[in-house]
C-alpha positions as CSV (number, residue, x, y, z in Angstrom):
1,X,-45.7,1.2,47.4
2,X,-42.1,0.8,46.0
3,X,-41.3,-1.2,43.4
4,X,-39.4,-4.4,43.2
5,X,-36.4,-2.2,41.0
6,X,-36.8,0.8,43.3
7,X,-36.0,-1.3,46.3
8,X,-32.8,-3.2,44.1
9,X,-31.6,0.3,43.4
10,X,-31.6,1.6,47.1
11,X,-29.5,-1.4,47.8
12,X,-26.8,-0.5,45.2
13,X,-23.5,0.2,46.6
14,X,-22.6,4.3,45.9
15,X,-19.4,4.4,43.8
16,X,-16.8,7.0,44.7
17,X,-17.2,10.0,42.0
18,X,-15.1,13.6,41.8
19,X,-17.6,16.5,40.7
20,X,-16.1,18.9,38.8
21,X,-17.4,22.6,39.3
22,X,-19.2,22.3,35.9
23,X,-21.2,18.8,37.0
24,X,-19.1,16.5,34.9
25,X,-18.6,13.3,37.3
26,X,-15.4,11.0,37.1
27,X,-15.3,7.4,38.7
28,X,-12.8,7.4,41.1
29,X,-10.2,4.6,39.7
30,X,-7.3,2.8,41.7
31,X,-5.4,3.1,38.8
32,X,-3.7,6.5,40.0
33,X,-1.7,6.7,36.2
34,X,-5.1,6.8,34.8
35,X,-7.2,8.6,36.8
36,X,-4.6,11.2,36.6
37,X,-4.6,11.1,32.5
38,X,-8.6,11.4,33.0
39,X,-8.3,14.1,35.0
40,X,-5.6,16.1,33.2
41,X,-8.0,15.9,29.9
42,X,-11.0,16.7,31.8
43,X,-9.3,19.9,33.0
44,X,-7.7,20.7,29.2
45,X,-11.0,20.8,27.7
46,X,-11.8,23.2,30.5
47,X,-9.1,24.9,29.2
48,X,-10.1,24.9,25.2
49,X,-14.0,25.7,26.2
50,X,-13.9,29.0,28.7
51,X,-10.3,30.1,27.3
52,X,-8.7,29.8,30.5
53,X,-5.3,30.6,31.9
54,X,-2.8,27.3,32.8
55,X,-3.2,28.6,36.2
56,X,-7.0,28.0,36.3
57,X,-6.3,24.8,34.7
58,X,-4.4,23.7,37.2
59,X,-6.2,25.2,39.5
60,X,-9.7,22.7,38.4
61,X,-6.7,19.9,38.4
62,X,-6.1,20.1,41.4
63,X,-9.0,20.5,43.4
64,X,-10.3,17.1,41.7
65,X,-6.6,15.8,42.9
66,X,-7.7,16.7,46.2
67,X,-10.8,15.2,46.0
68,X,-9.6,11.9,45.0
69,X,-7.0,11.6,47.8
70,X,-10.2,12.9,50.9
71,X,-11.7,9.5,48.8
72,X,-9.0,7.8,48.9
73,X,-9.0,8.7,52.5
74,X,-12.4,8.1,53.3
75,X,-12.5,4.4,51.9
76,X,-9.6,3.3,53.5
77,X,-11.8,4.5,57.1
């Protein structure tokens, strides 16, 4: 038997989230400006963790770029 929350939680809308390659979730925001300041700090401390290259900084910048726009995309539809 489900329960009265259960059922209120299956009717919750899903919000539109970008998944990094290491799990970490951002809220996809109409505020391009600052999504793209999120997004830029998410991939710097990419960089300062694993020691990585500006290219492969970039690199996790723009495949979360990408993903936001196939959202964007996908809730204009």
């Amino acid at each position: 038997m489900n329960s009265k929350k259960a059922q209120n939680h299956s009717h919750k809308p899903k919000l539109p989230i970008l998944k990094c390659e290491c799990g970490h979730e951002i809220l996809l925001l109409l505020d391009l400006q600052a999504l793209g300041e999120i997004i830029e700090k998410h991939a710097l401390e990419h960089k300062e963790k694993y020691a990585l290259t500006q290219e492969e900084t970039n690199a996790i910048e723009n495949t979360l770029i990408a993903q936001a726009f196939k959202l964007f995309v996908e809730l204009k539809n």
